[in-house]
N, C-alpha and C positions, 0 to 999 in steps of 0.2 A: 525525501522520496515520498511522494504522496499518490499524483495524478497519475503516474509510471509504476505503482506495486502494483502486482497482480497483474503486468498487463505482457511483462516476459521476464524470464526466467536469469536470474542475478545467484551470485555465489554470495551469498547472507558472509559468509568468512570476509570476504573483502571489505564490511563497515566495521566498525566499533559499535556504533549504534543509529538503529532505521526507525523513524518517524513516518507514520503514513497515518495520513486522514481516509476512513470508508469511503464518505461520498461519492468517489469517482470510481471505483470499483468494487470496492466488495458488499457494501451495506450503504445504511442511513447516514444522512451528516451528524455528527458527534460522535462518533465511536474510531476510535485512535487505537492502534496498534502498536506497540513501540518493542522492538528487537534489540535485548542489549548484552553486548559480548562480559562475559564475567567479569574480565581484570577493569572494566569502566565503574562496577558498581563498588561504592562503597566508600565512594570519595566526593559526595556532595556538597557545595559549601554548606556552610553555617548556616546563611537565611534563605537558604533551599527550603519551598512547602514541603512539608514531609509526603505526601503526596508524587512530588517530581523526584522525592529520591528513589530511585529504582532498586538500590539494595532494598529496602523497607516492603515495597511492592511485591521484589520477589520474596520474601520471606514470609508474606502474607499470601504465597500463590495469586499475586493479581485479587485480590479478594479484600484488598485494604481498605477499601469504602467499597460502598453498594454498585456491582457490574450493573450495565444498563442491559437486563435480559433481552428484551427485543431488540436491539441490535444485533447482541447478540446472536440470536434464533436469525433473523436473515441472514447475518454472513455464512452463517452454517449453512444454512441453503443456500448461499449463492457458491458455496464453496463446491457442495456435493455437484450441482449443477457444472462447476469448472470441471472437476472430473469426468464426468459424463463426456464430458467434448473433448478427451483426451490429456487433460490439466493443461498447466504453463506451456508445455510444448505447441500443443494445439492452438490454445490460446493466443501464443506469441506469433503462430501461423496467420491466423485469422486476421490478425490486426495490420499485420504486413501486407495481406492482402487488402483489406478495406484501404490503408494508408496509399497502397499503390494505383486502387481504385483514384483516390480525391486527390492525388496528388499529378494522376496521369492529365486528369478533367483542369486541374485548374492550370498547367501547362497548356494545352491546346486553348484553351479560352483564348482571345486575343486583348480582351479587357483589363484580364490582370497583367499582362508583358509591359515593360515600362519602356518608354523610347529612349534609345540610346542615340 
C-alpha cells in the first residue's frame, strides 16, 4: 500500500502489515510508514537488518536510529490539514469526485476509444 494510503479509508485490522511510501500523499519522498499487527513482530529471520526488524523498532518507540524530523514536521502538517477537510471521509470524497471528473473526460474523448 503506498500510492492509495491516505487517499481512503481502510480497516488497518484487515493487514498484518502496511507499507506506505510519503511521496504520493502525506509528506517528502523517503519517509516510510510501516503499520504492524503485534503477533507479525518478533519473528525476524536471522539476516534480517536489525533495522527491518519491527519488534526492535517498536521497542525503541520508532526512535532506533535518527527520525528524519522534517518529514516528519510536513506530514504533521499535511495530516492537520486532512482534518480540516473533514479527514479520510472527506478525503475519499474528494478523490471519487476528481476520479469521476477524468474518468468522465477521457470516456467522451474519441481518441482514447479503440476500434472494435
Amino acid at each position: 500500500m503506498s500510492s492509495n494510503f491516505l487517499c481512503r479509508q481502510i480497516n488497518v485490522a484487515d493487514y498484518g502489515l502496511i507499507y506506505a511510501c510519503a511521496q504520493k500523499n502525506f509528506g517528502p519522498a523517503g519517509m516510510t510508514v510501516v503499520i504492524v499487527r503485534n503477533d507479525l513482530m518478533g519473528h525476524a529471520h536471522p539476516l534480517c537488518p536489525v533495522i527491518m526488524d519491527y519488534a526492535v523498532v517498536a521497542k525503541g518507540k520508532s526512535m532506533y536510529n535518527t527520525p528524519p524530523t522534517y518529514p516528519i514536521y510536513i506530514a504533521g502538517l499535511v495530516f492537520k490539514w486532512m482534518l480540516k477537510q473533514g479527514g479520510l471521509a472527506a478525503i475519499e470524497a474528494a478523490n471519487e469526485r476528481k476520479a469521476k471528473l477524468l474518468y468522465d473526460m477521457i470516456d467522451s474523448t474519441p481518441l482514447v476509444h479503440s476500434r472494435r
